[in-house]
C-alpha positions as CSV (number, residue, x, y, z in Angstrom):
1,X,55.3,103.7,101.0
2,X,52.9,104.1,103.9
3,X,49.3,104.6,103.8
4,X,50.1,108.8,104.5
5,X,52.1,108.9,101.5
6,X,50.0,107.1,99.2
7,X,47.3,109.2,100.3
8,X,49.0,112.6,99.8
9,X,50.4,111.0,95.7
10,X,46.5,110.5,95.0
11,X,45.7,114.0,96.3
12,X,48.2,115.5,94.2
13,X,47.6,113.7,91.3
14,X,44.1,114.0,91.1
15,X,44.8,117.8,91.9
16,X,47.1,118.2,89.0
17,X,44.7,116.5,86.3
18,X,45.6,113.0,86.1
19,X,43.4,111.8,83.8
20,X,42.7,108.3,85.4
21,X,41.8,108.1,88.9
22,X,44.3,106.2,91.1
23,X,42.7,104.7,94.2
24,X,45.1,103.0,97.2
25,X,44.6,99.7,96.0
26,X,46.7,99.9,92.9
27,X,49.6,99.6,95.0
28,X,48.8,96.8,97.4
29,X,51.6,94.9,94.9
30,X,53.9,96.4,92.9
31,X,52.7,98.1,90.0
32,X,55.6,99.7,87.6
33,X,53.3,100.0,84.6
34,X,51.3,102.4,86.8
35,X,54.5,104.1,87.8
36,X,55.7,104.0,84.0
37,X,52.8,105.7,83.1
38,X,52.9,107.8,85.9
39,X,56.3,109.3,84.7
40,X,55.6,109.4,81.2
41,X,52.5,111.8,81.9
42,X,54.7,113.9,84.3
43,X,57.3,114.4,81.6
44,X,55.0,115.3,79.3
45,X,53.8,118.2,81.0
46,X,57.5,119.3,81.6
47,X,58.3,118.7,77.6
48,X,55.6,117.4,75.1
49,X,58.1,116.8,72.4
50,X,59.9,114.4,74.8
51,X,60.4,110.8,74.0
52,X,60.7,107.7,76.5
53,X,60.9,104.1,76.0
54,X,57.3,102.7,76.2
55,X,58.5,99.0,76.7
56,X,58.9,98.3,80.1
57,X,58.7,94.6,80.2
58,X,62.0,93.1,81.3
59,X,64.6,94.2,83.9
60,X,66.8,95.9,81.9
61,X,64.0,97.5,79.9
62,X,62.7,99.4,83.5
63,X,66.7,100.2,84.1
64,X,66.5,102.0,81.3
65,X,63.4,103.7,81.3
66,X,64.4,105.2,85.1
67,X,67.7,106.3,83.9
68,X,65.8,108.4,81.3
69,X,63.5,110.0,83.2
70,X,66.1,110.7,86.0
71,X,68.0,112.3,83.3
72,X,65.2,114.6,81.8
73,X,64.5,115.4,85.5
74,X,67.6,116.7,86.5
75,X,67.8,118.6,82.8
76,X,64.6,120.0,83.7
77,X,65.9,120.8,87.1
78,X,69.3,122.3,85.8
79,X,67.3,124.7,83.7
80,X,64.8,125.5,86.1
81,X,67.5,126.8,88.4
82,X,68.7,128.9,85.8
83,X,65.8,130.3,85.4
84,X,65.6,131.0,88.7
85,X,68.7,132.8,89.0
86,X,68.2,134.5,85.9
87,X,64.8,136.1,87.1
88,X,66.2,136.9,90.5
89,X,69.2,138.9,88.8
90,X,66.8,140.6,85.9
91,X,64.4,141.1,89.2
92,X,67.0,143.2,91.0
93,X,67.9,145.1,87.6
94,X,64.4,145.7,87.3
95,X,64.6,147.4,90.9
96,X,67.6,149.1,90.4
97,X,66.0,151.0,87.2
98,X,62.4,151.9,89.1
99,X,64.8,153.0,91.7
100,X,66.2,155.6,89.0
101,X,62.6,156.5,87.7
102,X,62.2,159.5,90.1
103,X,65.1,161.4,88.7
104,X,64.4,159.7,85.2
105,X,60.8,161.3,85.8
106,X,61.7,165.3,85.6
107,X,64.3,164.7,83.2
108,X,61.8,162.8,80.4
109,X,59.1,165.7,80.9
110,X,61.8,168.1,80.0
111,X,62.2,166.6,76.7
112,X,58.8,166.3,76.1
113,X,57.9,170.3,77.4
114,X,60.6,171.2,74.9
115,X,59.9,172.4,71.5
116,X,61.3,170.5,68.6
117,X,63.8,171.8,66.5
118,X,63.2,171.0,62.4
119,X,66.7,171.0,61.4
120,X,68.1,168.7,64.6
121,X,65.2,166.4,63.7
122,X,65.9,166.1,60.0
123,X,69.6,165.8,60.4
124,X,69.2,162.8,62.9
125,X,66.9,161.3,60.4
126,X,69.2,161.4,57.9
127,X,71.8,160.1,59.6
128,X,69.7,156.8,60.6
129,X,68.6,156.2,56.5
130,X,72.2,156.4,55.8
131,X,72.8,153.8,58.7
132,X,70.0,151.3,57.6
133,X,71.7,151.8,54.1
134,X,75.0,150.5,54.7
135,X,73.4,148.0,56.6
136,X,71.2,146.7,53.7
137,X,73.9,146.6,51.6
138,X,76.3,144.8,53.5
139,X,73.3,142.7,53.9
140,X,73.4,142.3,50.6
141,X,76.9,141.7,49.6
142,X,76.8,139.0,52.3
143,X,74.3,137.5,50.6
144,X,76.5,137.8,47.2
145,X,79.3,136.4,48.7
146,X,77.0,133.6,50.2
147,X,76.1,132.6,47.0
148,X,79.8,132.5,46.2
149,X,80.6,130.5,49.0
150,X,78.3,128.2,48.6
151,X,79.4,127.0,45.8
152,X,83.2,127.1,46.6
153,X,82.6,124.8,49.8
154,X,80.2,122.2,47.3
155,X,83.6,122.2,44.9
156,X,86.0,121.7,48.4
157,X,83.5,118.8,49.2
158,X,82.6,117.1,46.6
159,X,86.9,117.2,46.5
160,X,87.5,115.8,50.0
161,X,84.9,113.2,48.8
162,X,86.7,112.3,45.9
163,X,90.0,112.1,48.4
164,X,88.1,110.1,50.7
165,X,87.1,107.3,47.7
166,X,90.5,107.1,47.1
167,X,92.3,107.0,50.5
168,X,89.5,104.3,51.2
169,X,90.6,102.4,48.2
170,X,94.1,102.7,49.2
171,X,93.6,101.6,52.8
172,X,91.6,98.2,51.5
173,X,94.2,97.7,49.5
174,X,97.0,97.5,52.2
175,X,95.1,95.8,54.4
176,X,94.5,92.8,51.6
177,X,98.4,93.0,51.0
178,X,100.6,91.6,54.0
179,X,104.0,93.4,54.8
180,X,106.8,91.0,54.6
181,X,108.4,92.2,57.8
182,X,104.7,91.0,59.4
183,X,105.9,87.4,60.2
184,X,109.1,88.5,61.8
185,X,107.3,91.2,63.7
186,X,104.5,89.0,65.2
187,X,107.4,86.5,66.3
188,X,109.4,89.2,68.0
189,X,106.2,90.3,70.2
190,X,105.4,86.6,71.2
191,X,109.2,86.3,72.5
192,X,108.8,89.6,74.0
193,X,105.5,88.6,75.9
194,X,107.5,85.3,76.8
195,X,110.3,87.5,77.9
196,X,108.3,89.5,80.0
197,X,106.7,87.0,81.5
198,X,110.3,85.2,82.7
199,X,111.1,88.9,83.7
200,X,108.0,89.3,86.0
201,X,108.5,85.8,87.6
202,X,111.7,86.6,88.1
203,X,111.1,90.2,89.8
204,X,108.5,88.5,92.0
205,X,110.8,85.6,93.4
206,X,113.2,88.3,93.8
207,X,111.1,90.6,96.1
208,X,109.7,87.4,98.1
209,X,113.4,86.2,98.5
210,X,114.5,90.3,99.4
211,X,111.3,90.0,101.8
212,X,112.6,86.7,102.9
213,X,115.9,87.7,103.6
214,X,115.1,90.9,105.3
215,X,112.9,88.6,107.9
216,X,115.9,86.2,108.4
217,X,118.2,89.4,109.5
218,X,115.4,90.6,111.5
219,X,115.4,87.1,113.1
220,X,119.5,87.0,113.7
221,X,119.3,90.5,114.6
222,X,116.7,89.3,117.4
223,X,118.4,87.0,118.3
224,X,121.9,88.8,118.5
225,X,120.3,90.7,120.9
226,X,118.9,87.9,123.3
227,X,122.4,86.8,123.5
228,X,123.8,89.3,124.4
229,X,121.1,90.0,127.1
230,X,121.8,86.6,128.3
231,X,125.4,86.7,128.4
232,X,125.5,90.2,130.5
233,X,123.1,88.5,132.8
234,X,125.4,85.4,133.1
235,X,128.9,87.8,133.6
236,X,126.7,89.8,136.3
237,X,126.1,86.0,137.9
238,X,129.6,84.9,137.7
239,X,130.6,88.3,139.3
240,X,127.9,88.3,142.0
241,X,129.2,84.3,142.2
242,X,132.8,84.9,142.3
243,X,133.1,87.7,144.8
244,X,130.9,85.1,147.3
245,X,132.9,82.3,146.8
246,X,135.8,84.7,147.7
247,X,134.5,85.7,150.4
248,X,133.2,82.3,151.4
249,X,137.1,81.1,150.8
250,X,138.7,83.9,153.1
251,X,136.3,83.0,156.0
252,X,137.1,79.3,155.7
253,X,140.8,80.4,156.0
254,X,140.4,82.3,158.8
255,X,138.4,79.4,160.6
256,X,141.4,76.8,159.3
257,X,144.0,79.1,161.2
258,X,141.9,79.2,165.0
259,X,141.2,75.7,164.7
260,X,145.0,74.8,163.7
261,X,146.5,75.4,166.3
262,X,143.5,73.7,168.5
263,X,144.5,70.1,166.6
264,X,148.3,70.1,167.3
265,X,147.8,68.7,170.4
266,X,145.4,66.1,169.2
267,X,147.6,65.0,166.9
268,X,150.1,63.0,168.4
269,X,147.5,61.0,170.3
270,X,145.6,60.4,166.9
271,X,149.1,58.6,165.7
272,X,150.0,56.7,168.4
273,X,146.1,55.5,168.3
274,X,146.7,54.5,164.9
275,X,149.9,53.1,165.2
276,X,148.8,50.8,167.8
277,X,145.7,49.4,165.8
278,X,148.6,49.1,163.2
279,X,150.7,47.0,165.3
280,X,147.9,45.1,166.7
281,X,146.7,44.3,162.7
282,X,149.8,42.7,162.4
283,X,149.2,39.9,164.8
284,X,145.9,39.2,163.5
285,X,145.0,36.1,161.5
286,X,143.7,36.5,157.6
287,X,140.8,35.2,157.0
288,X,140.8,32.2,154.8
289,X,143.9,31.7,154.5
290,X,145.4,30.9,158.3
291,X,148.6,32.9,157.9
292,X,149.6,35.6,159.8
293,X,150.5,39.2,159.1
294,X,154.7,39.8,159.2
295,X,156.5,42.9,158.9
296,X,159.7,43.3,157.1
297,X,162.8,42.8,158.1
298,X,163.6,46.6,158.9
299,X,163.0,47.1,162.7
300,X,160.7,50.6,163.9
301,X,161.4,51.6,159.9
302,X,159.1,49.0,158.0
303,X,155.8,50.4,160.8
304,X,156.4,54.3,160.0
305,X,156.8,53.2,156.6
306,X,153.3,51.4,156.2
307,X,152.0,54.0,158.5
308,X,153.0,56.9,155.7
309,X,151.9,54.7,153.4
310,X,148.9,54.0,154.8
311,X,148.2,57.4,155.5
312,X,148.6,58.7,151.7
313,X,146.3,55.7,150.6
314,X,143.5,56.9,152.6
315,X,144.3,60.8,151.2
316,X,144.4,59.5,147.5
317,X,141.1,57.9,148.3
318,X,139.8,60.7,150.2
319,X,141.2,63.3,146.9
320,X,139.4,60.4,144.7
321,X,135.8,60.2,146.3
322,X,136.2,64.2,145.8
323,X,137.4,64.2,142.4
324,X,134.0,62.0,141.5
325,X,131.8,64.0,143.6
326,X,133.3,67.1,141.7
327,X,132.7,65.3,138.7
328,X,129.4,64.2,139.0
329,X,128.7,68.5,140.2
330,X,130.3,69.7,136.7
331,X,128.7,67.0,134.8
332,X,124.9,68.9,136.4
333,X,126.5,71.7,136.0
334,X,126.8,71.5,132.0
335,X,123.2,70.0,131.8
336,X,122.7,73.3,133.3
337,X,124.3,75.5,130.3
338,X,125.0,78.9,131.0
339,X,126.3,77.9,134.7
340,X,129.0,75.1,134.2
341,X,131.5,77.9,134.3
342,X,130.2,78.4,138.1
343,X,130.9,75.0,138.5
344,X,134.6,75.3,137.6
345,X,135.1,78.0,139.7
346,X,133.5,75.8,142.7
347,X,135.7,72.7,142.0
348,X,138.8,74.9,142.1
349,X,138.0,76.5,145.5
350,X,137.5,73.5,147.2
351,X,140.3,71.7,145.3
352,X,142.7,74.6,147.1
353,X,140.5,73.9,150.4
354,X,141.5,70.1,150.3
355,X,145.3,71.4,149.7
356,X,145.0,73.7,152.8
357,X,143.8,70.2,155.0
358,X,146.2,68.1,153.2
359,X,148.9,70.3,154.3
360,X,147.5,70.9,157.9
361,X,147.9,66.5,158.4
362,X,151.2,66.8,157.5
């Protein structure tokens, strides 16, 4: 609390007739007796006959002595507001009938300005004795037939008190005696609990393996997916590929063709070159051994021969050295995974590009 508000509680206490005078320095540290005693005196101006606890000692002791007083408070409160309400509506009734006084006004002067009548006057009169007659004595036969009562409802109780002895006895008496179905019963409920708890071990490794498996779909599922994202993506390449190394090929064709007819003429003077080396090989000495090259004994037969023989061995080795190189290219190419079927498709065009020069030599 700040010093404002400690101010303003002293006021107000010592205006409402605290009895002890409370100065600022009772609450320099906390002081609940004060604040017990505080409450207690409060209450009692709300409702002498009420009763708090006094001991407020321990924890739980103060616990309980605020929930009490917040409980009487709001009580009070609750019937204060009824209160209220109830003198705001008998207020406006009270209004409403003042209101009504003006015509009420003329109307009881009348009455009084009139002379009374003897007979009227008697006859209402007896009318009312007769009323507070019947009254008095169904006043009295209630109190007959109280009497009467009375002592019918002591006979009904001391009855139901005489059936509650022995339905008390009788209870006492099966609860000393065991059933003999007991021992079966107790064993069936502890292998029902055991059953149970097998059933709920089972329903739980159940839902984690239906959670389990619902995550490994979701996984292949994914993964379906990805696969067949990658495998458009590699037919799109292959296409893309294929249409360029067809285009590639045509335009290598169309260059073989020109340049065909170009190396006709070159050819003859190739072959004679390459006979004559041929011829001249033959002549030579071998070294280490100091013999001497000799033909066959065919004449101008036995050089063509070793000249077309000579020329397919340098083809062969020519279609070899390929061969590896397109090897070696396939071999990177699988390393490479989703391209090795670009590879293929390289090693078959130029495998038909060394057929076309092949077939140009010739």
């Amino acid at each position: 609390m700040s010093y404002r508000d400690l101010r303003n509680f002293t006021e107000m206490m010592r205006a409402l007739g605290y009895p002890r005078l409370i100065s600022m320095e009772n609450f320099r540290s906390p002081n609940f007796p004060l604040v017990s005693e505080v409450l207690i005196w409060l209450v009692k101006r709300y409702e002498p006959n009420m009763t708090l606890p006094v001991d407020v000692d321990t924890e739980q002791d103060r616990v309980f002595f605020i929930k009490a007083v917040a409980q009487f408070m709001i009580t009070d409160l609750k019937m204060a507001r009824q209160l209220a309400s109830e003198i705001t509506s008998k207020g406006a009734l009270l209004y409403d009938i003042l209101g009504k006084e003006a015509d009420l006004r003329d109307l009881r002067a009348a009455a009084i300005a009139r002379p009374l009548e003897i007979n009227e006057t008697e006859k209402v009169l007896r009318v009312s004795i007769r009323e507070v007659l019947e009254q008095y004595q169904k006043m009295r036969d209630f109190l007959s037939n109280g009497s009467s009562d009375e002592v019918n409802l002591e006979s009904k109780i001391e009855k139901r008190k005489k059936e509650l002895e022995r339905n008390r006895a009788r209870l006492q008496t099966l609860q000393s005696v065991r059933p003999a179905f007991m021992d079966e019963y107790e064993k069936l409920e502890e292998d029902l609990q055991k059953q149970y708890e097998i059933y709920m071990d089972k329903y739980r490794n159940l839902c984690f393996l239906e959670q389990q498996l619902e995550d490994h779909h979701r996984v292949e599922q994914e993964r379906f997916e990805e696969a067949e994202n990658t495998l458009r993506l590699m037919q799109s390449k292959l296409r893309e590929e294929e249409i360029r190394l067809q285009k590639s090929a045509n335009s290598n064709e169309d260059s073989d063709s020109e340049i065909q007819d170009d190396d006709g003429s070159d050819d003859m003077e190739h072959e004679d070159r390459r006979l004559g080396k041929f011829q001249m090989g033959r002549s030579l000495p071998m070294q280490g051994r100091g013999g001497r090259i000799v033909g066959t004994m065919h004449g101008g037969d036995s050089d063509e021969d070793a000249l077309e023989d000579s020329e397919m061995d340098v083809e062969d080795e020519d279609n070899e050295d390929e061969d590896d190189d397109e090897d070696e290219e396939e071999e990177i190419m699988r390393a490479r995974g989703p391209k090795r079927d670009l590879g293929k498709l390289r090693r078959q065009v130029r495998q038909n590009e060394s057929f076309v020069e092949s077939d140009n030599d010739f």
